[in-house]
MDAnalysis code that builds the backbone (N, CA, C; Angstrom):
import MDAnalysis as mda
import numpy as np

u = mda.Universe.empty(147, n_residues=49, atom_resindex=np.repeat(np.arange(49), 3), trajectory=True)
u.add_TopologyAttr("name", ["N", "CA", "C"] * 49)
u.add_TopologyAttr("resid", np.arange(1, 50))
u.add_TopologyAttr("resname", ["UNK", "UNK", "UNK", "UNK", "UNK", "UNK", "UNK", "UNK", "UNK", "UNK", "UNK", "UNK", "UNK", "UNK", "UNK", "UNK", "UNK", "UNK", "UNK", "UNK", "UNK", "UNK", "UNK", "UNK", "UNK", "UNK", "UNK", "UNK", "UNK", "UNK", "UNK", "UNK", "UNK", "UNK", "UNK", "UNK", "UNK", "UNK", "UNK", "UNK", "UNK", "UNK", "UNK", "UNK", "UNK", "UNK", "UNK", "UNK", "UNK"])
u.atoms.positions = np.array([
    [9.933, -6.111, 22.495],
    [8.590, -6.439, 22.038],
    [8.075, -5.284, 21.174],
    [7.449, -5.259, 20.488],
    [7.125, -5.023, 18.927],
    [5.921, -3.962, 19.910],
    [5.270, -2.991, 19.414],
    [4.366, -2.593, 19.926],
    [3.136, -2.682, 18.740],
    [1.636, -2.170, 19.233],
    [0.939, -2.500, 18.062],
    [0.631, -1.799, 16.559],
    [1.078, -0.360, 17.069],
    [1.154, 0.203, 15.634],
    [2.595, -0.578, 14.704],
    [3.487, -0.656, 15.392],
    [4.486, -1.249, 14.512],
    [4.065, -2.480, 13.766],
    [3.214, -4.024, 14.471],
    [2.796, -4.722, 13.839],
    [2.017, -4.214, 12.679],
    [1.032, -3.656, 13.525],
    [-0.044, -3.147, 11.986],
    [0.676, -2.941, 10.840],
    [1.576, -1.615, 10.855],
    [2.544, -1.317, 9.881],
    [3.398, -3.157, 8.885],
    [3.799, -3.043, 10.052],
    [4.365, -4.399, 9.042],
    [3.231, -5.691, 8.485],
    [1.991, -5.698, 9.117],
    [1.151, -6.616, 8.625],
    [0.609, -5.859, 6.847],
    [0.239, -4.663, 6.855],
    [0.188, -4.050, 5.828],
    [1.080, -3.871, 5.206],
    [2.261, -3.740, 4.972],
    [3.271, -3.655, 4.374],
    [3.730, -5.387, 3.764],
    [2.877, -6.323, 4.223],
    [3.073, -7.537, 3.885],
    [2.031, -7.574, 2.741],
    [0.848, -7.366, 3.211],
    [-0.170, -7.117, 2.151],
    [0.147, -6.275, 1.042],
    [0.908, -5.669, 0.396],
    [0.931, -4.882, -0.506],
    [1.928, -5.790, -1.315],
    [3.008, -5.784, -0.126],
    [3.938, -7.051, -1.343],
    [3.174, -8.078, -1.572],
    [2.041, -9.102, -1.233],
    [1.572, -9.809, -1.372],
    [0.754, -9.163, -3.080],
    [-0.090, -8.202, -2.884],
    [-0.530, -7.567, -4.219],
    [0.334, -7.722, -5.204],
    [1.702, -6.957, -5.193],
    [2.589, -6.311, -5.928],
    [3.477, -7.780, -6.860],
    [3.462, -8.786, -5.563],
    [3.646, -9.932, -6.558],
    [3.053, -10.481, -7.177],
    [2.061, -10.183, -7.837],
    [0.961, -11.054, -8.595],
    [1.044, -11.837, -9.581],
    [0.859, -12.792, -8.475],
    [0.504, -14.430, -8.481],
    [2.078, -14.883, -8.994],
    [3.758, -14.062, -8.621],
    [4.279, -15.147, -8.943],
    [4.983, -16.087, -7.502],
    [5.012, -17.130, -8.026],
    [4.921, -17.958, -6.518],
    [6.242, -18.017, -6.052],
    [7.362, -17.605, -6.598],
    [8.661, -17.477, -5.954],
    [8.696, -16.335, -4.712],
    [7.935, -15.194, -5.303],
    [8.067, -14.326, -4.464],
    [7.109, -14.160, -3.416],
    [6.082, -14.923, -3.590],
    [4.840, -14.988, -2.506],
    [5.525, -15.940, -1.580],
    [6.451, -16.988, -1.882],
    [7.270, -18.058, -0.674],
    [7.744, -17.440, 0.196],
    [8.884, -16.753, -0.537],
    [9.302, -15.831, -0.103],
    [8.574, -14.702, 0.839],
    [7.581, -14.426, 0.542],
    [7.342, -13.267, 1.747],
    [6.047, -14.459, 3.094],
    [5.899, -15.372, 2.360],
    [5.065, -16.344, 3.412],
    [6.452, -16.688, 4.628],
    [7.954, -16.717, 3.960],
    [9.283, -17.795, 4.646],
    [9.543, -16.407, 5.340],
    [9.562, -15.274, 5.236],
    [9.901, -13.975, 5.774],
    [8.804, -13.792, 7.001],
    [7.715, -14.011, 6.654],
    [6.707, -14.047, 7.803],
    [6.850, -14.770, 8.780],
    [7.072, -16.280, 8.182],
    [7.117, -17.208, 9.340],
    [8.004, -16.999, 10.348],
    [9.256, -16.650, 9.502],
    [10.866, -16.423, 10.498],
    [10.258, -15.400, 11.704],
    [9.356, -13.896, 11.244],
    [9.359, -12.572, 12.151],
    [8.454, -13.690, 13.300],
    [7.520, -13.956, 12.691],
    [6.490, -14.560, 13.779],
    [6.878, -15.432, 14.682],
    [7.800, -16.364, 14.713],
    [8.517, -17.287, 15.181],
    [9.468, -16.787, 16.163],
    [10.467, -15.524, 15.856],
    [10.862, -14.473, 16.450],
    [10.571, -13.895, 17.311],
    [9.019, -13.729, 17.052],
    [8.329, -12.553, 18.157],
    [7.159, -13.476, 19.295],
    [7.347, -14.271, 18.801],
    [6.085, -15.121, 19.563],
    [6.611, -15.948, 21.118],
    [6.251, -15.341, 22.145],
    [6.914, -16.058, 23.517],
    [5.526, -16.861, 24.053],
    [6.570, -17.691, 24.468],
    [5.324, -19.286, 24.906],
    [4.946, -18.778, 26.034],
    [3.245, -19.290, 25.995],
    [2.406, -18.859, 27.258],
    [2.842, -19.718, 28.640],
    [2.694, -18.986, 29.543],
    [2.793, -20.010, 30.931],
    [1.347, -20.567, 31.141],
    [0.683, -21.596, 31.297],
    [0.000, -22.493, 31.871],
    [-0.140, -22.214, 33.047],
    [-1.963, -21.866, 33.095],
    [-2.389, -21.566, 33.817],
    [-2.943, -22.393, 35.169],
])
């Protein structure tokens, strides 16, 4: 499990490539399809309470 400075780090580090591609949409997919995969990765299903 990821701790929270590490997220931060990588949430900002998303934001900059998000800047740095400006506005072309191949590479903004691309870092939206890179996101989805980490998040999908890191995300464990809640138990019901």
């Amino acid at each position: 499990m990821k701790n929270q400075n590490d997220q931060t780090s990588e949430g900002l580090n998303q934001i900059f490539e998000i800047i740095n591609a400006k506005g072309d949409e191949g590479e903004l997919n691309e870092i939206v399809n890179h996101s989805d995969k980490e998040t999908s990765q890191t995300e464990q299903p809640q138990k019901n309470k």
